[in-house]
C-alpha positions as CSV (number, residue, x, y, z in Angstrom):
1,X,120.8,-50.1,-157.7
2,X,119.8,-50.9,-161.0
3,X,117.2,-48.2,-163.2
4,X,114.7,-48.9,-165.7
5,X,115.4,-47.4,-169.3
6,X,112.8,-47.2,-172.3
7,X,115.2,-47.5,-175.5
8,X,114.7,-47.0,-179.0
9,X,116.5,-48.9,-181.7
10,X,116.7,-50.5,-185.3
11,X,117.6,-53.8,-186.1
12,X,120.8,-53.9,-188.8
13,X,117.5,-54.9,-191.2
14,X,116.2,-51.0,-190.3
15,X,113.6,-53.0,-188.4
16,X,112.8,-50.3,-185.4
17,X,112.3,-51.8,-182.1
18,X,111.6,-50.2,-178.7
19,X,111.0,-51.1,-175.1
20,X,112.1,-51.3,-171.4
21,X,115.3,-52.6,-169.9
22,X,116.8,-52.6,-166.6
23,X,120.9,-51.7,-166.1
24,X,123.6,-50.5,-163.9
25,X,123.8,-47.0,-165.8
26,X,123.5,-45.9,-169.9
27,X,126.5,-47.3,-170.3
28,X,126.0,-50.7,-169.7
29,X,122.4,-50.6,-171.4
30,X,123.5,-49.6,-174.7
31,X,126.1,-51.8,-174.1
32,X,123.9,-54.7,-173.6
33,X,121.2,-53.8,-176.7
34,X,124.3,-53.9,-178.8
35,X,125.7,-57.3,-177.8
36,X,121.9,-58.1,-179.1
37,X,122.0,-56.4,-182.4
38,X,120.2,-52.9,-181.5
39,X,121.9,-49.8,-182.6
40,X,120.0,-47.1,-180.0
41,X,118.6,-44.3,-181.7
42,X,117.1,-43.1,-178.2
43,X,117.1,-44.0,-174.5
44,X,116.3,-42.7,-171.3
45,X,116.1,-43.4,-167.9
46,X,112.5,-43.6,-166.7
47,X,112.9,-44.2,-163.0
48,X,114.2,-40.7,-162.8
49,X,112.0,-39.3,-165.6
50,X,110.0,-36.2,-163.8
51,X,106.3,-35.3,-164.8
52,X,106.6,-32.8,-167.7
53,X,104.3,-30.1,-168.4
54,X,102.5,-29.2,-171.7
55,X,104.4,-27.1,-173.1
56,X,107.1,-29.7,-173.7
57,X,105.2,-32.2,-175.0
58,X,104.8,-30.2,-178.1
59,X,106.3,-31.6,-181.4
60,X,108.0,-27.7,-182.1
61,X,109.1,-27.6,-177.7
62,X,112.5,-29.7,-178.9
63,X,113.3,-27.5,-182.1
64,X,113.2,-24.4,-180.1
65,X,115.2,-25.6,-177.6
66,X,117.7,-27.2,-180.4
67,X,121.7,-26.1,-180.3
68,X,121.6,-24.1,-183.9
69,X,124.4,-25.0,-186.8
70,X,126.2,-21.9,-186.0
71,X,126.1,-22.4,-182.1
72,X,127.4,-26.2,-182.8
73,X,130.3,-25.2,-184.8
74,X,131.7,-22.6,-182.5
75,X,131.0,-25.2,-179.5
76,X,132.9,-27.8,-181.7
77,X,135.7,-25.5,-183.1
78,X,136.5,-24.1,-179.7
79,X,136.2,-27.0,-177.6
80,X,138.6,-28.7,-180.1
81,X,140.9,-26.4,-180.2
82,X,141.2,-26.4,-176.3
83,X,142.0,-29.9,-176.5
84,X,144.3,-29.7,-179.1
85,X,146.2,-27.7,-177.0
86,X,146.4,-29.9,-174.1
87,X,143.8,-28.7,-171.6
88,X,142.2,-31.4,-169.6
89,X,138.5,-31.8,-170.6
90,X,137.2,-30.3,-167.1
91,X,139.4,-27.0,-167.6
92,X,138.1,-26.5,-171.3
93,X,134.4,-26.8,-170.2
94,X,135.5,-24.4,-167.0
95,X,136.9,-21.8,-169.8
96,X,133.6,-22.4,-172.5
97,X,131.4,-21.2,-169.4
98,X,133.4,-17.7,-169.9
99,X,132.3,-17.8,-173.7
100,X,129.3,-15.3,-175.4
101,X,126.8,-18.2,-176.0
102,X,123.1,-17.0,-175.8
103,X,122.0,-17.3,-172.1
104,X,120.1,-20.8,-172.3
105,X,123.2,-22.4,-173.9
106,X,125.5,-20.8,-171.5
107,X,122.9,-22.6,-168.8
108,X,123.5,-26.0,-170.7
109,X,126.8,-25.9,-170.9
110,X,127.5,-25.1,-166.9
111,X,125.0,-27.8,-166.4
112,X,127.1,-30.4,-168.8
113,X,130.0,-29.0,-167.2
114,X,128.9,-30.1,-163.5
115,X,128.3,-33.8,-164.9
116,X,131.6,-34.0,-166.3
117,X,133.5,-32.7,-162.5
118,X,131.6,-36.1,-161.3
119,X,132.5,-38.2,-163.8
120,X,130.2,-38.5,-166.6
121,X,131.8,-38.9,-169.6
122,X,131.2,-36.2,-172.1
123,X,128.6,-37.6,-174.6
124,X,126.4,-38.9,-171.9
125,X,126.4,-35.0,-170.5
126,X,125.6,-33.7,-173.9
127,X,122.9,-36.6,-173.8
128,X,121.3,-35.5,-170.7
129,X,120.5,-32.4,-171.8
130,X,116.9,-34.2,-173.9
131,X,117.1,-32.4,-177.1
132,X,119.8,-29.4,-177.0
133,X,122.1,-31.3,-179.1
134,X,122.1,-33.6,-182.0
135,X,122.0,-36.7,-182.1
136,X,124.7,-36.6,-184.5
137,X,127.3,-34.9,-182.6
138,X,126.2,-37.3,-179.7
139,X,127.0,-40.4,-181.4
140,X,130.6,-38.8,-183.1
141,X,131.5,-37.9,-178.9
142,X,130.4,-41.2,-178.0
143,X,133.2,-42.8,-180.8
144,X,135.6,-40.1,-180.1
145,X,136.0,-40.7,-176.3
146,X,135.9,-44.6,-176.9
147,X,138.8,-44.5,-179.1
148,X,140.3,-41.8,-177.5
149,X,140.5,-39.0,-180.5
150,X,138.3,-36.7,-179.0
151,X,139.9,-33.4,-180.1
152,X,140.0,-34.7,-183.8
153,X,136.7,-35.6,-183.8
154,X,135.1,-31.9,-182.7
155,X,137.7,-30.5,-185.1
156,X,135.7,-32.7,-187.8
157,X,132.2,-32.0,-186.8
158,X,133.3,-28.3,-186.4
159,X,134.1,-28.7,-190.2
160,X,130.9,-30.4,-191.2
161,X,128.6,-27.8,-189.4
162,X,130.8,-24.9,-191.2
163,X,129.9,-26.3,-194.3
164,X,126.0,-26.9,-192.9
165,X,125.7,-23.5,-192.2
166,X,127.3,-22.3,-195.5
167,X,124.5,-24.1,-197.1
168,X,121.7,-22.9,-195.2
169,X,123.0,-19.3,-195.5
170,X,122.6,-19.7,-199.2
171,X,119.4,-20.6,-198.9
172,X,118.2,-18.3,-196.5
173,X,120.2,-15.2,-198.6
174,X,117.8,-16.6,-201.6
175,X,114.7,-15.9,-199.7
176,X,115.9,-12.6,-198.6
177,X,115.0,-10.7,-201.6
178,X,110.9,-12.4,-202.5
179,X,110.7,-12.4,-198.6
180,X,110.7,-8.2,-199.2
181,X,108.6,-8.1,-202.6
182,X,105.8,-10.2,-200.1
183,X,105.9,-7.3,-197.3
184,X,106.0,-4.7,-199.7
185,X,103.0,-6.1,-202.0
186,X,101.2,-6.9,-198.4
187,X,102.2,-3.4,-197.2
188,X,100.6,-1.8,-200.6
189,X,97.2,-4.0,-200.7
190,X,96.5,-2.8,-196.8
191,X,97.1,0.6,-197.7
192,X,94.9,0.7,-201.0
193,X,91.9,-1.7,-199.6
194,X,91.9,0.2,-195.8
195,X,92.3,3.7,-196.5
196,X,92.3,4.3,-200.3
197,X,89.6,2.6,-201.6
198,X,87.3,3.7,-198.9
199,X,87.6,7.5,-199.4
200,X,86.7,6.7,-203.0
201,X,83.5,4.5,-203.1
202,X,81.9,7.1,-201.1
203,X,82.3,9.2,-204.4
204,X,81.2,6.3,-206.5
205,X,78.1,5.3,-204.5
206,X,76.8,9.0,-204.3
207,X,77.9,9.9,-207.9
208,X,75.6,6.6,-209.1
209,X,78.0,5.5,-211.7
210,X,77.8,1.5,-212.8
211,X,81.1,0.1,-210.8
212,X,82.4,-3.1,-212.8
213,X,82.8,-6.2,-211.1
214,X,86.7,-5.3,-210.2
215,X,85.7,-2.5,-208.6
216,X,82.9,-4.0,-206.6
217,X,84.9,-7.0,-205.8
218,X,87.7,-4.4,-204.3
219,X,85.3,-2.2,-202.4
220,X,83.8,-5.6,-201.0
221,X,86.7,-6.8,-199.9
222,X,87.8,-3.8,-198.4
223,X,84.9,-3.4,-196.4
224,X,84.7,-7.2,-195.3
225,X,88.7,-6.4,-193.9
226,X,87.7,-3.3,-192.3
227,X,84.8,-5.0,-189.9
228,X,86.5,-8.2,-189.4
229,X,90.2,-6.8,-189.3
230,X,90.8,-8.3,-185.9
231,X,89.3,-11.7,-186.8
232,X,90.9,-12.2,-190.4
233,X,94.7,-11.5,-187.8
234,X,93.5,-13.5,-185.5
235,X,93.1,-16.3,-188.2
236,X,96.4,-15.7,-189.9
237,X,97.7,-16.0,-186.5
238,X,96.0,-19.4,-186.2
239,X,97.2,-20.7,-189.4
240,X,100.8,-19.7,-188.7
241,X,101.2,-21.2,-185.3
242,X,98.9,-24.5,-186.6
243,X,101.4,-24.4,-189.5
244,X,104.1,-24.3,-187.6
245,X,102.8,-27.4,-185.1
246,X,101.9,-29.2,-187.9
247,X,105.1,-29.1,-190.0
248,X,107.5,-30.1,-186.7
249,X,105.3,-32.6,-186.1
250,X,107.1,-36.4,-187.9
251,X,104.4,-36.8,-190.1
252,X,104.3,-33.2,-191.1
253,X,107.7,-33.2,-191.7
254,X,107.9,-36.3,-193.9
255,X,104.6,-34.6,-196.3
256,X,106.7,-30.8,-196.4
257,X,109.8,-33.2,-197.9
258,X,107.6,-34.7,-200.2
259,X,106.1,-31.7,-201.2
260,X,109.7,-30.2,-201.7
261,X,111.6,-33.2,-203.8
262,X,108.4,-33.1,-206.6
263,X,108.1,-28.9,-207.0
264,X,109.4,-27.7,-210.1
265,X,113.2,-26.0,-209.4
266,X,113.1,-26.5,-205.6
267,X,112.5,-30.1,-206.2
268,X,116.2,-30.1,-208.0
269,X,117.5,-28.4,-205.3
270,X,116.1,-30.0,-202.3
271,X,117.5,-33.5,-204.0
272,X,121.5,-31.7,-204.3
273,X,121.2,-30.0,-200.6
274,X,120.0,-33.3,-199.1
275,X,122.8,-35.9,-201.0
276,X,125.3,-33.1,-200.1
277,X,124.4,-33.1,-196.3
278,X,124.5,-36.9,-196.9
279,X,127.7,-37.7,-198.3
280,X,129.3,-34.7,-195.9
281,X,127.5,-36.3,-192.6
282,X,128.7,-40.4,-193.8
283,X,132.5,-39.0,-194.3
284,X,132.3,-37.3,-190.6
285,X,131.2,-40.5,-189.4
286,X,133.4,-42.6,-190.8
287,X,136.5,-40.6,-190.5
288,X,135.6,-40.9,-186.7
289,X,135.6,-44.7,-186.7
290,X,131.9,-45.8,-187.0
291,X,131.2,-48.9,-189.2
292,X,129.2,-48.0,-192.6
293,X,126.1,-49.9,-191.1
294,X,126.2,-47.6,-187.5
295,X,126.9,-44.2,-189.5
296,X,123.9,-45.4,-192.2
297,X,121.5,-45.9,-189.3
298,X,122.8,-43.0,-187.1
299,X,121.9,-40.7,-190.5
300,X,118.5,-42.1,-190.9
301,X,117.8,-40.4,-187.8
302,X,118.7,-37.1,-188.9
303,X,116.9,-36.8,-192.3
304,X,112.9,-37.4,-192.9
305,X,113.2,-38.3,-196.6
306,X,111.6,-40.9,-197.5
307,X,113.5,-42.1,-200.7
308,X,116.8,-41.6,-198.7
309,X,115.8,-43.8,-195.7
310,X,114.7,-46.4,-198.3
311,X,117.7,-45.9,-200.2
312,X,119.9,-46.1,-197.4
313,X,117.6,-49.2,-195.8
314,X,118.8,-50.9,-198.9
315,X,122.4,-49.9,-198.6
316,X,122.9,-51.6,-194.9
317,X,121.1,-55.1,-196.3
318,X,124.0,-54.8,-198.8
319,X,126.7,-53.8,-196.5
320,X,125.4,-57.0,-194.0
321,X,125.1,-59.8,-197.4
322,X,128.7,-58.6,-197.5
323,X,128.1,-57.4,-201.2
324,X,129.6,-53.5,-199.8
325,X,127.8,-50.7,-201.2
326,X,127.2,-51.6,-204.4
327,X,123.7,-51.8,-204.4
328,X,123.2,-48.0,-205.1
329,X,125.0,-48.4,-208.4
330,X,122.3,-51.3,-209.7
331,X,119.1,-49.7,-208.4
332,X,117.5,-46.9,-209.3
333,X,117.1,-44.3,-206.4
334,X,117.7,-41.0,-204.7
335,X,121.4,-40.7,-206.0
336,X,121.9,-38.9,-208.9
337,X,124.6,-40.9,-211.0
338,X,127.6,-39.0,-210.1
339,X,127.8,-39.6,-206.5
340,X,126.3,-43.5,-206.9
341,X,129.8,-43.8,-209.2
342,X,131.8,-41.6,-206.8
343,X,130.8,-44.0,-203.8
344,X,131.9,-47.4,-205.8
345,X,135.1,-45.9,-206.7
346,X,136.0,-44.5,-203.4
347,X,135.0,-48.1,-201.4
348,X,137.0,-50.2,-204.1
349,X,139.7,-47.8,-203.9
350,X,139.9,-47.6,-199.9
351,X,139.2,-43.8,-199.8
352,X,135.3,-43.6,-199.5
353,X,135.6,-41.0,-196.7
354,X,137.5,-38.9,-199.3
355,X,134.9,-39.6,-202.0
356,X,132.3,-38.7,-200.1
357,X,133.7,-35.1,-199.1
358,X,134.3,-34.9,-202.7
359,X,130.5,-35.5,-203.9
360,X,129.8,-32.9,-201.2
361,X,131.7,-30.5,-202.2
362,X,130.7,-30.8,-205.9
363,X,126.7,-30.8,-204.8
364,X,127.0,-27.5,-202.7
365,X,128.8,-26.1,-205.6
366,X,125.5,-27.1,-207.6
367,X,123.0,-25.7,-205.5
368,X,125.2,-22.5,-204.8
369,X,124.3,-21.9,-209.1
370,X,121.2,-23.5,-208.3
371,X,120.0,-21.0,-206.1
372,X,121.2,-18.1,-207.9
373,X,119.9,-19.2,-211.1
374,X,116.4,-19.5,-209.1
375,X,117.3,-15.6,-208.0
376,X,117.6,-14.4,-210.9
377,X,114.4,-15.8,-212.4
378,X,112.3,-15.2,-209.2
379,X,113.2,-11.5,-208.6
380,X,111.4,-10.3,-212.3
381,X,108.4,-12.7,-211.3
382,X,107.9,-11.4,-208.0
383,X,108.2,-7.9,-209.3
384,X,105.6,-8.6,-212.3
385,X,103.4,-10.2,-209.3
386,X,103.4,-7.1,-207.5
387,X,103.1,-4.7,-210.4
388,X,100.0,-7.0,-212.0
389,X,98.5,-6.5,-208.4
390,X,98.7,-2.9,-207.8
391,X,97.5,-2.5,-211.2
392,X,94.6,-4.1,-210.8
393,X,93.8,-2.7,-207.9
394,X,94.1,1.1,-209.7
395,X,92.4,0.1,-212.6
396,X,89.6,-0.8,-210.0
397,X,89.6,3.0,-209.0
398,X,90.1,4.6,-212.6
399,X,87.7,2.5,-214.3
400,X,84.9,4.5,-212.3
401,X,86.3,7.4,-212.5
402,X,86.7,7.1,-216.5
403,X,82.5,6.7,-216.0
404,X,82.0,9.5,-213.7
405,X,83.9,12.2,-216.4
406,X,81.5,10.7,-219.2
407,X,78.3,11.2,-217.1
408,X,80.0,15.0,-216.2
């Protein structure tokens, strides 16, 4: 019985393509879209497809139901090392059930587990599940069980999310310590507009003193929180959640990158994490046996920056003119210098996986001082912010006082 599949797929131009086909299985469908030139960046089987409800149609529904970079290293490490040893692929998934994942992975995993007992390779499983996994470690199962290096495959993509999740851990340790001043300033200002300020412009209004315009300004916006307290939540609520919709939404995310490569210091930083993750993915990938051209288009997926998708869109017309990679030396781009000389070298040379780790290693290195230097600058700011705020809002209190003693 043959099923209908809608696909998704670029053309080795980056031309992207999508539409029905009928086939046996997946198999046989990407199979088939290959033999024509199509390297699937998404398929499924709509004749089995059930009616979905709103809630997953949201652009955030498949982010919080992604595997996290933590959760895919220690899914890669162990099930690598399980393999390693010897255990038949059916055994290891048996044994992973036993593991301390959160609950909904530990559901996913019995589920991918089932699939495997009748006889659906591994990848495919992983595939099923919509949007638990990456597509990256997808297409890295997919090469591993074809040429039959499975175990040394999750042993490299347990490597490459180790060093994901080093990076991210820097950042998010960077943000730790504004994150605080922002609660505490937020913490103060409530405090002084609800229940400070009030108690005082009782005295003021009664005492008949001239309030300057700080003080009136406070006292105004004091009493416009206290009688709309619930609304002005309410509409921070709105703007977080309609934040948050809008930003893992494609087109949100592709303005937050922009946004990100062009501010001053983050902008720097952005441009070392994202060549870094780069370089680090494109080694995995080809040290698992894809072609430059697959892993180049298999990447595009994974990043929403615009200058690297048409940097990269440039790279595969090279690779397929037969002219290698050498078009990101001769162009100006999203490579800084360094890693456009350290991918030459390592393709003439024969050791462009090995270049590429190399460039990665050096750019976390760099945003490792990046971030701290951004620490150390940041935490004085934030602390004159905060002082500069609470000072106003005293002076806003003493300044009538001061009047009151003169009258007195």
């Amino acid at each position: 019985m043959h099923n209908r599949y809608s696909f998704t797929a670029r053309t080795f131009e980056g031309k992207k393509e999508s539409g029905y086909i009928v086939g046996d299985n997946e198999k046989s469908v990407v199979t088939e879209l290959r033999r024509k030139g199509l390297f699937v960046l998404d398929i499924r089987d709509v004749s089995k497809t059930k009616r979905t409800g709103f809630l997953t149609s949201l652009p955030f529904y498949k982010n919080v139901h992604r595997l996290s970079t933590k959760d895919s290293m220690i899914l890669s490490r162990q099930l690598g090392a399980m393999l390693c040893a010897g255990l038949p692929l059916i055994e290891a998934m048996d044994v992973l059930k036993t593991q301390s994942f959160g609950q909904k992975l530990a559901v996913v995993i019995a589920n991918v587990s089932d699939r495997i007992q009748t006889g659906v390779t591994l990848h495919e499983s992983f595939d099923q599940e919509g949007h638990v996994f990456p597509n990256l470690m997808i297409d890295m199962l997919r090469v591993g069980e074809e040429s039959g290096n499975l175990d040394e495959v999750l042993s490299r993509l347990g490597n490459y999310y180790e060093k994901e999740l080093y990076v991210k851990e820097q950042l998010k340790n960077a943000m730790v310590y504004p994150l605080l001043v922002l609660l505490a300033s937020i913490a103060a200002l409530y405090i002084l507009l609800i229940m400070v300020l009030p108690e005082f412009a009782q005295v003021f209004v009664s005492s008949g003193v001239d309030m300057p315009m700080s003080t009136q300004f406070m006292l105004t916006g004091a009493s416009y929180f206290r009688e709309h307290l619930l609304m002005v939540i309410f509409a921070a609520m709105g703007l977080l959640f309609g934040g948050s919709f809008i930003l893992s939404s494609s087109i949100g995310d592709k303005l937050l990158n922009q946004l990100k490569g062009k501010l001053p210091f983050i902008g720097d930083i952005y441009q070392k994490v994202v060549v870094s993750r780069f370089s680090r993915s494109f080694s995995t990938l080809l040290r698992s046996g894809m072609t430059m051209s697959e892993a180049i288009l298999l990447l595009q997926q994974t990043d929403s920056n615009k200058a690297l998708y048409l940097e990269t869109t440039r790279l595969i017309k090279s690779i397929e003119q037969g002219h290698g990679m050498t078009s990101i030396y001769h162009q100006e781009g999203f490579f800084p210098p360094f890693a456009k000389k350290m991918i030459l070298v390592g393709e003439e040379s024969g050791q462009l996986p090995e270049m590429l780790d190399q460039v990665a290693d050096f750019y976390e290195e760099e945003v490792g001082h990046a971030i701290k230097r951004l620490s150390s600058i940041a935490e004085p700011v934030m602390i004159v912010l905060m002082m500069l705020l609470v000072g106003f809002i005293v002076l806003s209190v003493v300044l009538p006082m001061v009047e009151m003693w003169t009258l007195y």
